[in-house]
N, CA, C and O atoms as a GROMACS GRO file, in nm:
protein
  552
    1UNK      N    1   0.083  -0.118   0.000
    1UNK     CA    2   0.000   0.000   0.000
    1UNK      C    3   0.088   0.125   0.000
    1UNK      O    4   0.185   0.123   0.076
    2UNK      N    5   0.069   0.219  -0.066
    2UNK     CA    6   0.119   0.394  -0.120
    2UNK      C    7   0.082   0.432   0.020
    2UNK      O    8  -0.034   0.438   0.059
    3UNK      N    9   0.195   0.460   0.097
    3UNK     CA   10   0.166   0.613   0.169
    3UNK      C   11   0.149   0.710   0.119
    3UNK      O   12   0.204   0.741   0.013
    4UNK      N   13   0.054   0.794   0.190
    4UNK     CA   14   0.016   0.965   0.145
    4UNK      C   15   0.154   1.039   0.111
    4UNK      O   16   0.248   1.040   0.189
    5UNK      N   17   0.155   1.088   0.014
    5UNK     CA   18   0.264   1.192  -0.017
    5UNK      C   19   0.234   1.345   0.000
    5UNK      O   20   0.142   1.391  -0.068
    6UNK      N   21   0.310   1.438   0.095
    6UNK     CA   22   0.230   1.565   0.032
    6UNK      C   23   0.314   1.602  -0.057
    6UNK      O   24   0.433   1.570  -0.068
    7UNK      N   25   0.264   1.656  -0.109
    7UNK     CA   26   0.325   1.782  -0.241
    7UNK      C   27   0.422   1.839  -0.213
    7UNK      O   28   0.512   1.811  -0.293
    8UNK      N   29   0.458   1.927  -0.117
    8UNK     CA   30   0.534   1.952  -0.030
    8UNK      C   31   0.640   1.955  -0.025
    8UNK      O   32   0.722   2.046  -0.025
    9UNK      N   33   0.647   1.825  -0.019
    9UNK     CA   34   0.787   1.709   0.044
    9UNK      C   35   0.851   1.663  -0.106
    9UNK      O   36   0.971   1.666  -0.133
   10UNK      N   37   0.745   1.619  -0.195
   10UNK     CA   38   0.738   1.609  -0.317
   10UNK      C   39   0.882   1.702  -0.426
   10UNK      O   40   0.976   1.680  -0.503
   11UNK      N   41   0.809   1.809  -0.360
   11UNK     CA   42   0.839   1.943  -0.455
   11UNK      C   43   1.014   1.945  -0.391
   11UNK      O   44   1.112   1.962  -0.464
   12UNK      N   45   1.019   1.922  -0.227
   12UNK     CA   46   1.180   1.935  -0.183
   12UNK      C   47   1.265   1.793  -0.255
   12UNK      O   48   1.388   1.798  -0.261
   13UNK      N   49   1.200   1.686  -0.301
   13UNK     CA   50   1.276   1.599  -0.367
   13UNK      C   51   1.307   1.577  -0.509
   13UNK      O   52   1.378   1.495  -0.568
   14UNK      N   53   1.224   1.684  -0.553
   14UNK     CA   54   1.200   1.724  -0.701
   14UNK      C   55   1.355   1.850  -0.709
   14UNK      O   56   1.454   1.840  -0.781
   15UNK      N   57   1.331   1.932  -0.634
   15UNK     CA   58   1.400   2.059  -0.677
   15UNK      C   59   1.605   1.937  -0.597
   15UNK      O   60   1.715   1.932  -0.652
   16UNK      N   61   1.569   1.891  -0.501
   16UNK     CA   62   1.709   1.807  -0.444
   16UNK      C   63   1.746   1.727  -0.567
   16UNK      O   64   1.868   1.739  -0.579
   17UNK      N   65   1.696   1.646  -0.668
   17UNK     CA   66   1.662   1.566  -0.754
   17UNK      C   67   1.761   1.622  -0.888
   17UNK      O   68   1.839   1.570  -0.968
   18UNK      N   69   1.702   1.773  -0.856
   18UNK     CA   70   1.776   1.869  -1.016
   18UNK      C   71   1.896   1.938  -0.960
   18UNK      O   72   1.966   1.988  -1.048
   19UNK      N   73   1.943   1.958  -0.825
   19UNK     CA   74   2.074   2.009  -0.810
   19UNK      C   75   2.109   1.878  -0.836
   19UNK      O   76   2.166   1.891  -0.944
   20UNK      N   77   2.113   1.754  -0.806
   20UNK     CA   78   2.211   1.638  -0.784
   20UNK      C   79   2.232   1.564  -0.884
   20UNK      O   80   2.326   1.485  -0.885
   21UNK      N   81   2.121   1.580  -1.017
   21UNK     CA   82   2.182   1.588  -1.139
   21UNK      C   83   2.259   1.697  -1.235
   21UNK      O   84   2.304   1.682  -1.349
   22UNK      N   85   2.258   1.797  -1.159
   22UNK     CA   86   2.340   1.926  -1.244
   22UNK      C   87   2.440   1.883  -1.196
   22UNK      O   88   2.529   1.856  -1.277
   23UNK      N   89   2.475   1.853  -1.015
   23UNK     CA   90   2.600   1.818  -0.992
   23UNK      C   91   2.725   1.703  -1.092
   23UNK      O   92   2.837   1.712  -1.142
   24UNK      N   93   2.627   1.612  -1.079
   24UNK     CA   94   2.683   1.501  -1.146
   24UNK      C   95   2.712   1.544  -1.274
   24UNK      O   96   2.827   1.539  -1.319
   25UNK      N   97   2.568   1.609  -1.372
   25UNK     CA   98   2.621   1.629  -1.504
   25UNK      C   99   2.760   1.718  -1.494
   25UNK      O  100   2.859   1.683  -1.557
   26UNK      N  101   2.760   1.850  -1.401
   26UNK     CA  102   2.893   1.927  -1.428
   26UNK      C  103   3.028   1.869  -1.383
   26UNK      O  104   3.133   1.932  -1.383
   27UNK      N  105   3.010   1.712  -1.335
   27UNK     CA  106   3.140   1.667  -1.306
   27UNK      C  107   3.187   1.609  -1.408
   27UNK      O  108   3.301   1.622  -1.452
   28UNK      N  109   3.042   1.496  -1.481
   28UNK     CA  110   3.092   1.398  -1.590
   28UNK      C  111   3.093   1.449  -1.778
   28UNK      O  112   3.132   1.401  -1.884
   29UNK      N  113   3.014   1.592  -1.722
   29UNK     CA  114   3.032   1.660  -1.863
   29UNK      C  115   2.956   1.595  -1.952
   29UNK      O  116   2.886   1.504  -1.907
   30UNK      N  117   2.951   1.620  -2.069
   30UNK     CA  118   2.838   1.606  -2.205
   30UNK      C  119   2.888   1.457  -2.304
   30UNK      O  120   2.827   1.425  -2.406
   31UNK      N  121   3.011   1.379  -2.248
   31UNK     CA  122   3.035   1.305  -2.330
   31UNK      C  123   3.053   1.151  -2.241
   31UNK      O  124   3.127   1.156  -2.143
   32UNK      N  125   3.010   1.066  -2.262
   32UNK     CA  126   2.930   0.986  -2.196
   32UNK      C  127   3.009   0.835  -2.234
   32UNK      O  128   2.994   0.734  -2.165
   33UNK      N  129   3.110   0.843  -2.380
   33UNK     CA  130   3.160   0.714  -2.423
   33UNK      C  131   3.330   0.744  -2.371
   33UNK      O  132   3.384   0.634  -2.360
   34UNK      N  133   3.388   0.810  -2.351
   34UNK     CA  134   3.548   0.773  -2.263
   34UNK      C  135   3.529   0.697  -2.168
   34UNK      O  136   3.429   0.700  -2.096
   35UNK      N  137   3.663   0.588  -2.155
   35UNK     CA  138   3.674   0.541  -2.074
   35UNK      C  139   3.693   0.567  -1.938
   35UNK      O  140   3.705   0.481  -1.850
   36UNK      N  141   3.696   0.677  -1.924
   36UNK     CA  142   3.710   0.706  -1.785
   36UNK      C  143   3.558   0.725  -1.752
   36UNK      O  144   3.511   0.674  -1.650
   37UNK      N  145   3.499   0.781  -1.817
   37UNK     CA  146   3.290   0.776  -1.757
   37UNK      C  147   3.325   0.629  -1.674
   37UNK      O  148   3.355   0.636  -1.555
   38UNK      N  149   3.320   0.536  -1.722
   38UNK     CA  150   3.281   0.413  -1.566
   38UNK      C  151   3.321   0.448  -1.489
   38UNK      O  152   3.239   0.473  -1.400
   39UNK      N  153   3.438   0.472  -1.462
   39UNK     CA  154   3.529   0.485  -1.295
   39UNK      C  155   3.467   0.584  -1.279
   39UNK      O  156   3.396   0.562  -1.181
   40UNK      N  157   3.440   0.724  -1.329
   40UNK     CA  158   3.391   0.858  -1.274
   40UNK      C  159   3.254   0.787  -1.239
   40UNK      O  160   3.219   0.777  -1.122
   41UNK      N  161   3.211   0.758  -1.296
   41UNK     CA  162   3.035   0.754  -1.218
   41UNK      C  163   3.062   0.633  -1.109
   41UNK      O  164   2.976   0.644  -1.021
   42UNK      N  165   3.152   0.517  -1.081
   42UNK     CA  166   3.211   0.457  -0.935
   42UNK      C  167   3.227   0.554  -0.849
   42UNK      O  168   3.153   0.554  -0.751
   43UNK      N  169   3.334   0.668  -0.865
   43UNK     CA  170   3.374   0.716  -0.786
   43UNK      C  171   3.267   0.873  -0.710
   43UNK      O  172   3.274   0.938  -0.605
   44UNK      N  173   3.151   0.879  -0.864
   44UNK     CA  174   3.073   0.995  -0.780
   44UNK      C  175   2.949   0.902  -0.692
   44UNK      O  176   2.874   0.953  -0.610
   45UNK      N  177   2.946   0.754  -0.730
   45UNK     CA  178   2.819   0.682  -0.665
   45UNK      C  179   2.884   0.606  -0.521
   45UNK      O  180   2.830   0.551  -0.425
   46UNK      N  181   3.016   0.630  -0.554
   46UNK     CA  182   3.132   0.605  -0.412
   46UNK      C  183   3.086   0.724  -0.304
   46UNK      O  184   3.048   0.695  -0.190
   47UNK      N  185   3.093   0.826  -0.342
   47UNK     CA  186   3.071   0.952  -0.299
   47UNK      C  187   2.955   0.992  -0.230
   47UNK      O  188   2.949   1.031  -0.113
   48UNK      N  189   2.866   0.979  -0.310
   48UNK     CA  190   2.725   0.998  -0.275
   48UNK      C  191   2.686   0.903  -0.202
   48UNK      O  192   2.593   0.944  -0.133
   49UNK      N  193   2.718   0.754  -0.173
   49UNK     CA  194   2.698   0.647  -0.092
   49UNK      C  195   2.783   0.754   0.065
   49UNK      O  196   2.713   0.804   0.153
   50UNK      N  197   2.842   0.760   0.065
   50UNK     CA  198   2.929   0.804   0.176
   50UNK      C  199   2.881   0.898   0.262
   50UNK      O  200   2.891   0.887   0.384
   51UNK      N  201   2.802   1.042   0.176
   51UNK     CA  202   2.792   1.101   0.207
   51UNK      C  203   2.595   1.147   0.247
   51UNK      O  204   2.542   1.240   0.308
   52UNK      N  205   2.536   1.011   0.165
   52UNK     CA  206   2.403   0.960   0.219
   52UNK      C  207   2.417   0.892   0.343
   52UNK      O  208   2.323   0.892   0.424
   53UNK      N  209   2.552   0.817   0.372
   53UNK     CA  210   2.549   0.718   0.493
   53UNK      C  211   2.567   0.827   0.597
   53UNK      O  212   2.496   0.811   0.696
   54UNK      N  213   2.637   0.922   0.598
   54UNK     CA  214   2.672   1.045   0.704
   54UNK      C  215   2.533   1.126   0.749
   54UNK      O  216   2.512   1.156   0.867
   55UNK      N  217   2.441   1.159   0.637
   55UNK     CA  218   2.298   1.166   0.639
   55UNK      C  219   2.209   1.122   0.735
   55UNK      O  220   2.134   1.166   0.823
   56UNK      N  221   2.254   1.001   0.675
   56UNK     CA  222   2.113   0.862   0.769
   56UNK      C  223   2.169   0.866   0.911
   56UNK      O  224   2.084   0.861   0.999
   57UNK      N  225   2.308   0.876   0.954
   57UNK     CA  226   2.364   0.827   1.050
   57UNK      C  227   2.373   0.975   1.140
   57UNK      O  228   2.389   0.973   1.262
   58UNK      N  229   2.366   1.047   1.095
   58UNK     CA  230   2.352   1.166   1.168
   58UNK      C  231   2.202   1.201   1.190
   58UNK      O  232   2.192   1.258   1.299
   59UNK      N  233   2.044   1.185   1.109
   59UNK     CA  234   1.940   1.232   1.162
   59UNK      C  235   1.884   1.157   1.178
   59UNK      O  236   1.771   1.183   1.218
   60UNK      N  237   1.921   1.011   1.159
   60UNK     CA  238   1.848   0.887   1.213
   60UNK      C  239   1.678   0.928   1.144
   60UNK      O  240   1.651   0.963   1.029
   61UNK      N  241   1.591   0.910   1.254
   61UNK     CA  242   1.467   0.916   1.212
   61UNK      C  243   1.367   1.078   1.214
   61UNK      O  244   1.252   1.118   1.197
   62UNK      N  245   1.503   1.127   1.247
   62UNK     CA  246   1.434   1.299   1.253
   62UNK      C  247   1.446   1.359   1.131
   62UNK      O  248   1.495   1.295   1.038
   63UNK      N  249   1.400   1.503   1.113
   63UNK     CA  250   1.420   1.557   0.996
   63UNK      C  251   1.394   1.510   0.858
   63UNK      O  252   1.480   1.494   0.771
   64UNK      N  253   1.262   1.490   0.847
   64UNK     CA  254   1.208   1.401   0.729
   64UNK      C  255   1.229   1.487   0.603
   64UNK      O  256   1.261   1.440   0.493
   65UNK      N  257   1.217   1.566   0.619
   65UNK     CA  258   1.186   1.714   0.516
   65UNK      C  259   1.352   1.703   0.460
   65UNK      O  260   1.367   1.697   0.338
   66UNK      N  261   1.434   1.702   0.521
   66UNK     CA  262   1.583   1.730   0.504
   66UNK      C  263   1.603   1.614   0.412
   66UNK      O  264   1.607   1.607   0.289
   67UNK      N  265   1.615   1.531   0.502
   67UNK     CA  266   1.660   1.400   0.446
   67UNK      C  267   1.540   1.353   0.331
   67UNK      O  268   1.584   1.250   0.281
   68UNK      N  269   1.484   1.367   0.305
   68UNK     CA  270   1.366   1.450   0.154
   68UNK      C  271   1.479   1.483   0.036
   68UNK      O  272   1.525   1.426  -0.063
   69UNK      N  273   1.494   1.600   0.102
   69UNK     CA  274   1.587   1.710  -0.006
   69UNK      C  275   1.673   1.640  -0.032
   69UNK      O  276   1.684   1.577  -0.137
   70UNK      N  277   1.775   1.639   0.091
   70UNK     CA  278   1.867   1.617   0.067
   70UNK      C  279   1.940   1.468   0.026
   70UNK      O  280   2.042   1.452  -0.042
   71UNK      N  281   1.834   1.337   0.107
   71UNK     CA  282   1.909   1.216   0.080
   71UNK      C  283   1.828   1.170  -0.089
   71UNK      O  284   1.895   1.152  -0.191
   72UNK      N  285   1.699   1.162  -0.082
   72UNK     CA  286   1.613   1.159  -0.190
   72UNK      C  287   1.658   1.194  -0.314
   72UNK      O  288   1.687   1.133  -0.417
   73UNK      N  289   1.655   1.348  -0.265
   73UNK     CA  290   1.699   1.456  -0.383
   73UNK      C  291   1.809   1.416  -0.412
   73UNK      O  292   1.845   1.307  -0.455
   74UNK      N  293   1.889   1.549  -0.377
   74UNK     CA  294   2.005   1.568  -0.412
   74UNK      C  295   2.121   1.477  -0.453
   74UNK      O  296   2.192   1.494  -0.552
   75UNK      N  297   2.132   1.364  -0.351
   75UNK     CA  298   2.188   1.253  -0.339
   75UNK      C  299   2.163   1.128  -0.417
   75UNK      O  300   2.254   1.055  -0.457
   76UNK      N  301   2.006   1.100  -0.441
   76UNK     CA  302   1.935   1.029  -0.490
   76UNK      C  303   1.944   1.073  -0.657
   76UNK      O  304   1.894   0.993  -0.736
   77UNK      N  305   2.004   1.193  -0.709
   77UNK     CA  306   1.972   1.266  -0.861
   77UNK      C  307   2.177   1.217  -0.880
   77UNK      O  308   2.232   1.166  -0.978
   78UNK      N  309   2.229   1.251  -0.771
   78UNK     CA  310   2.369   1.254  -0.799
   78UNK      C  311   2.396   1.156  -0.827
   78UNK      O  312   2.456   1.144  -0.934
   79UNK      N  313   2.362   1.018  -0.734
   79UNK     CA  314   2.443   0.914  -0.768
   79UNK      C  315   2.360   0.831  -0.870
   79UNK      O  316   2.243   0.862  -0.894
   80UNK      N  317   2.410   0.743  -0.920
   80UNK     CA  318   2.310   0.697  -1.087
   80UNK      C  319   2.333   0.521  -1.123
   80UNK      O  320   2.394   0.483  -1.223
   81UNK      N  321   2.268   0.423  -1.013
   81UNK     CA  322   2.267   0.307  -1.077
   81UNK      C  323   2.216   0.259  -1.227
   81UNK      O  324   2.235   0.148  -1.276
   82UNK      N  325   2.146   0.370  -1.288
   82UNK     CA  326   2.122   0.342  -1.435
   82UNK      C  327   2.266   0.357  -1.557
   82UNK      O  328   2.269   0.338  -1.679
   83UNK      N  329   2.356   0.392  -1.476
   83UNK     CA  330   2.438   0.491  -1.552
   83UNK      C  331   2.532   0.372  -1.531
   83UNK      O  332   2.585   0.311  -1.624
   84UNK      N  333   2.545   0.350  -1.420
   84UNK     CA  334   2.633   0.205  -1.417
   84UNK      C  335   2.611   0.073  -1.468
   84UNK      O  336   2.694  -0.004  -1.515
   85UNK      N  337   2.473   0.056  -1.453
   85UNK     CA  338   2.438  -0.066  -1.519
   85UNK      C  339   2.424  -0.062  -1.684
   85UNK      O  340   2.414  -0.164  -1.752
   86UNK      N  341   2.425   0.086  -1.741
   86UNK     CA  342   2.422   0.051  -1.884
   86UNK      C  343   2.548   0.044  -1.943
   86UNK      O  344   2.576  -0.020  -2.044
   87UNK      N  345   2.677   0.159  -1.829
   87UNK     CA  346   2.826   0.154  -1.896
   87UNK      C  347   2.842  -0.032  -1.869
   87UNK      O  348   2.882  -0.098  -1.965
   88UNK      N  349   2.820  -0.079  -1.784
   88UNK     CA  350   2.846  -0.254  -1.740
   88UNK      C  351   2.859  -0.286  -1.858
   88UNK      O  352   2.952  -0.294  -1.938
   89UNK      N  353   2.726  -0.306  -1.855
   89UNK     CA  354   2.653  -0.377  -1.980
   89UNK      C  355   2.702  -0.337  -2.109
   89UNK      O  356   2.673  -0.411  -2.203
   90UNK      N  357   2.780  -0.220  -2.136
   90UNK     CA  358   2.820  -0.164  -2.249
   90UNK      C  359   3.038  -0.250  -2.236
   90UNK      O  360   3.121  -0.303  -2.309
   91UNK      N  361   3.024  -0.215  -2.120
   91UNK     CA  362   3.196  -0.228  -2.130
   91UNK      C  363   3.199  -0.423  -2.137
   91UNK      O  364   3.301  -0.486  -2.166
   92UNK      N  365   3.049  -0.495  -2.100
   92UNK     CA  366   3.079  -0.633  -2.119
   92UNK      C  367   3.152  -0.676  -2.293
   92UNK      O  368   3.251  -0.738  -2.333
   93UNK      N  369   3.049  -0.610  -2.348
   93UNK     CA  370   3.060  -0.692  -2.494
   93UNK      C  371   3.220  -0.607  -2.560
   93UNK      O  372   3.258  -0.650  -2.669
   94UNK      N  373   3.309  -0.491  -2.493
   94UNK     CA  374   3.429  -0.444  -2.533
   94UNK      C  375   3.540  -0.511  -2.407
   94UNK      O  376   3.628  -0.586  -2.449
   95UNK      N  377   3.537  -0.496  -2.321
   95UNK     CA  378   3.628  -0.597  -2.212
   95UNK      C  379   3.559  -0.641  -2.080
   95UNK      O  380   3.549  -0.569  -1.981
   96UNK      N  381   3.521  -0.744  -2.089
   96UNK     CA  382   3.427  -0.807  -1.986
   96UNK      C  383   3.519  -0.790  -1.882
   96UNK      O  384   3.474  -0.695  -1.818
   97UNK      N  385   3.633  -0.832  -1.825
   97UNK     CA  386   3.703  -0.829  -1.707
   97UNK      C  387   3.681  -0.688  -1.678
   97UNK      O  388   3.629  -0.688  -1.566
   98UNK      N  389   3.694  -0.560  -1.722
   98UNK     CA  390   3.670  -0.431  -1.726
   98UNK      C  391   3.540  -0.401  -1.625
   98UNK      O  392   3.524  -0.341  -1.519
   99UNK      N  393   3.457  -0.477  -1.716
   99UNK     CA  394   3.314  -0.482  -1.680
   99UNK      C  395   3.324  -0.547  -1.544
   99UNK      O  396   3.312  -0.450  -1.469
  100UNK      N  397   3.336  -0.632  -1.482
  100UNK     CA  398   3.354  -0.712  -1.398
  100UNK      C  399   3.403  -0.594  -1.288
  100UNK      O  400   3.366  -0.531  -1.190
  101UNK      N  401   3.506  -0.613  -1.372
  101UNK     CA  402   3.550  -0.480  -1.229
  101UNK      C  403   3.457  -0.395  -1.144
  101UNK      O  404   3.419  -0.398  -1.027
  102UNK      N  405   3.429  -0.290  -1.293
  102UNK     CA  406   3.367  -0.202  -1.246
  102UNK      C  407   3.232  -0.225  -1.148
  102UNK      O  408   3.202  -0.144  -1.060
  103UNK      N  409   3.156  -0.346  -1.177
  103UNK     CA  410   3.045  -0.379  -1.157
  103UNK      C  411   3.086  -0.431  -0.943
  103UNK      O  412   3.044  -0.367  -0.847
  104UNK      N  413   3.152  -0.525  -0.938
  104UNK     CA  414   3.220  -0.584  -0.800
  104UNK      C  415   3.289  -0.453  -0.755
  104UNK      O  416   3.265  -0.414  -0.641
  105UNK      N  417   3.369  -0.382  -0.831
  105UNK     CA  418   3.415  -0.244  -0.738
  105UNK      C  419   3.307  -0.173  -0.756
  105UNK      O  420   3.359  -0.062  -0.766
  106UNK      N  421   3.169  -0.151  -0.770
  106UNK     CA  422   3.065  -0.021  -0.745
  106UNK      C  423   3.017  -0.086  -0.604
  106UNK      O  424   2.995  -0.015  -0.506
  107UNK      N  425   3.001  -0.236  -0.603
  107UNK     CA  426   2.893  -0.291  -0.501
  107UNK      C  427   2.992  -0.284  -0.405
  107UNK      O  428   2.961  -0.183  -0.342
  108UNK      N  429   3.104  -0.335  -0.350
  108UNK     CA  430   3.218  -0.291  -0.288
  108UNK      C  431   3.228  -0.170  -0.200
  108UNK      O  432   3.235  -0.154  -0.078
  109UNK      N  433   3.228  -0.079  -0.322
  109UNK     CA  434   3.283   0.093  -0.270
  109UNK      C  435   3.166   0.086  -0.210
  109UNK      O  436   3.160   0.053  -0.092
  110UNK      N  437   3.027   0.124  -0.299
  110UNK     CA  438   2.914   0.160  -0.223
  110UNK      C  439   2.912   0.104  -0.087
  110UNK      O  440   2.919   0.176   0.013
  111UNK      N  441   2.904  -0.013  -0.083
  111UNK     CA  442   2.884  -0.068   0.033
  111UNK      C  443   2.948  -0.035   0.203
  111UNK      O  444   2.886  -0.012   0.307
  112UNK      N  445   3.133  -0.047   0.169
  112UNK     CA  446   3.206   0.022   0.270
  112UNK      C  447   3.156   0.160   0.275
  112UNK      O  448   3.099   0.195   0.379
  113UNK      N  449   3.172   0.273   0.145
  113UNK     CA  450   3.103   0.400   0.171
  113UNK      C  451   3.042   0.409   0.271
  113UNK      O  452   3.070   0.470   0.374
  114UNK      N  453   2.904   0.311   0.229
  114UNK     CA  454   2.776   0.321   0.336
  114UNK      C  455   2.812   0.338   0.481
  114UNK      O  456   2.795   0.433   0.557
  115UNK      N  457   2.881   0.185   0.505
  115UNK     CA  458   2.932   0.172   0.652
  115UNK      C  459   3.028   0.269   0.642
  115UNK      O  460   2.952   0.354   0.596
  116UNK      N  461   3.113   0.314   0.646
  116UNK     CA  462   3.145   0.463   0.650
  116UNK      C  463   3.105   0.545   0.721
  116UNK      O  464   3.136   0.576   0.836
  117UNK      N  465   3.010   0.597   0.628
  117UNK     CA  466   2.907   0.716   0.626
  117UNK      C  467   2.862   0.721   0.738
  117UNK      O  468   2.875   0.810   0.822
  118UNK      N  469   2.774   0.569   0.748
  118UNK     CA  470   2.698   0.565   0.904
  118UNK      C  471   2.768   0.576   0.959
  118UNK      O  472   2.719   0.685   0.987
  119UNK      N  473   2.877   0.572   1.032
  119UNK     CA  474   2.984   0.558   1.141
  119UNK      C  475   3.016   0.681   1.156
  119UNK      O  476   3.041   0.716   1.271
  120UNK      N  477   3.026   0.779   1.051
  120UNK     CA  478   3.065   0.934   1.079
  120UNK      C  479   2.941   0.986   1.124
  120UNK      O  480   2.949   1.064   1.219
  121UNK      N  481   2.790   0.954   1.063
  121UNK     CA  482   2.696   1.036   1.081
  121UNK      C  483   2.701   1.004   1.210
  121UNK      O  484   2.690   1.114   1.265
  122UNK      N  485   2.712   0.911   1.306
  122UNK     CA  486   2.636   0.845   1.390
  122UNK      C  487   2.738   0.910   1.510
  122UNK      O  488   2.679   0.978   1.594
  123UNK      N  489   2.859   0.898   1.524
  123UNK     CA  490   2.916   0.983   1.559
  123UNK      C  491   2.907   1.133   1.608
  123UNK      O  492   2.922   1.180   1.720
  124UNK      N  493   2.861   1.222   1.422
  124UNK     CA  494   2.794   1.358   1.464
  124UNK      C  495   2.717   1.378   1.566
  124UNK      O  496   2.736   1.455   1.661
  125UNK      N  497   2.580   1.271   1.536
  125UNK     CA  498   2.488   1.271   1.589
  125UNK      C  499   2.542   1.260   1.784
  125UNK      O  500   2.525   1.347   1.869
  126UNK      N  501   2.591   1.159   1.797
  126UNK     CA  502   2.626   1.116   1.951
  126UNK      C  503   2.723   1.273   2.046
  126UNK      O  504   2.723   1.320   2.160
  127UNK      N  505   2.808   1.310   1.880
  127UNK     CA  506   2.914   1.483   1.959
  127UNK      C  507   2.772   1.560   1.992
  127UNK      O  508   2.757   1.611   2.103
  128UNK      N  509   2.678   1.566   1.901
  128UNK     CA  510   2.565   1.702   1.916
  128UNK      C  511   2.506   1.644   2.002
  128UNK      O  512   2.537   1.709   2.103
  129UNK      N  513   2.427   1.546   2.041
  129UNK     CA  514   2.396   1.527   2.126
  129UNK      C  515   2.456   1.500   2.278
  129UNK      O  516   2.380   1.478   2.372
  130UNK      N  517   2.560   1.503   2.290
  130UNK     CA  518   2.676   1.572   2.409
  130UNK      C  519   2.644   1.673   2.437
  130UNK      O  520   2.612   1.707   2.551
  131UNK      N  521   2.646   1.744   2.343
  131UNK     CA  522   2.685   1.899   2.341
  131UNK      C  523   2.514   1.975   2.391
  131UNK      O  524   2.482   2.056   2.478
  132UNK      N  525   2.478   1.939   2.343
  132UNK     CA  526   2.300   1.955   2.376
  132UNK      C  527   2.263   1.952   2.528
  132UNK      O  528   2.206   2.031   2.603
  133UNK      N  529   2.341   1.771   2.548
  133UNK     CA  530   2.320   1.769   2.699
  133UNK      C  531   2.400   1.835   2.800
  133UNK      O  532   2.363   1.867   2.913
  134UNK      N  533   2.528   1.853   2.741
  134UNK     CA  534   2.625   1.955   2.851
  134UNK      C  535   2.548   2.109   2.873
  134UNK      O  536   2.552   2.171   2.979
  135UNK      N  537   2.491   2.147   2.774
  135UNK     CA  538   2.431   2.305   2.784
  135UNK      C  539   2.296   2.280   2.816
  135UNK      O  540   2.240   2.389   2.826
  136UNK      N  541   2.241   2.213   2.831
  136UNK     CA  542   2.121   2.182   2.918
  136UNK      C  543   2.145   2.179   3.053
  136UNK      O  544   2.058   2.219   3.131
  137UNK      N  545   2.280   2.125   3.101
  137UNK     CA  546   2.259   2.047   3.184
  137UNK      C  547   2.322   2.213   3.341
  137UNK      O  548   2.335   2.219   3.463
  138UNK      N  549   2.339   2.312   3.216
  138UNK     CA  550   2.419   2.431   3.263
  138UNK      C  551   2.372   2.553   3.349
  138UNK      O  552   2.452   2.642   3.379
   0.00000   0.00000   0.00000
């Protein structure tokens, strides 16, 4: 069953959605067949894994609206499993080991990224919430 969406929230993952593909487009530029496009889109979906895991791990279950924009959006427009699975699929039938690579190093990076990420966010989260309780506590 569809949860209710508002519009709203909608509109912050829509507008997060179009910075995080301008981002990406102004890194990987207008030409899409060099060999370096695979590793660049590894290393910006390396990135964006990392820096979604710092996200999650820092607002946990608060800040829906943010993590909207920002993990949805922004993050969600930047990094591009379509983009990987068609260079794959493209670099199989020119050097499959290539392919291979790239495909075991995306699931790889992403993955440590992730754990990463969480470990820094989670962190943030535990300093601010120190810090919250020391000046409360004042």
């Amino acid at each position: 069953m569809l949860r209710h969406i508002h519009l709203s929230l909608l509109g912050l993952v829509a507008a997060g959605g179009a910075l995080g593909v301008f981002a990406r487009a102004a890194l990987t530029g207008a030409e899409t067949t060099t060999g370096t496009v695979p590793w660049l889109t590894l290393l910006i979906n390396a990135c964006g894994t990392l820096l979604l895991g710092v996200l999650v791990g820092w607002l946990g279950q608060r800040r829906a609206r943010l993590q909207a924009f920002l993990g949805t959006g922004v993050l969600g427009g930047f990094t591009t499993y379509s983009a990987l699975a068609v260079q794959t699929a493209t670099w199989l039938a020119m050097a499959p080991w290539t392919a291979a690579a790239l495909a075991v190093g995306s699931l790889v990076a992403g993955i440590l990224s992730a754990m990463v990420g969480l470990i820094i966010g989670s962190h943030i989260a535990e300093t601010h919430s120190h810090r919250e309780g020391a000046e409360n506590a004042q």
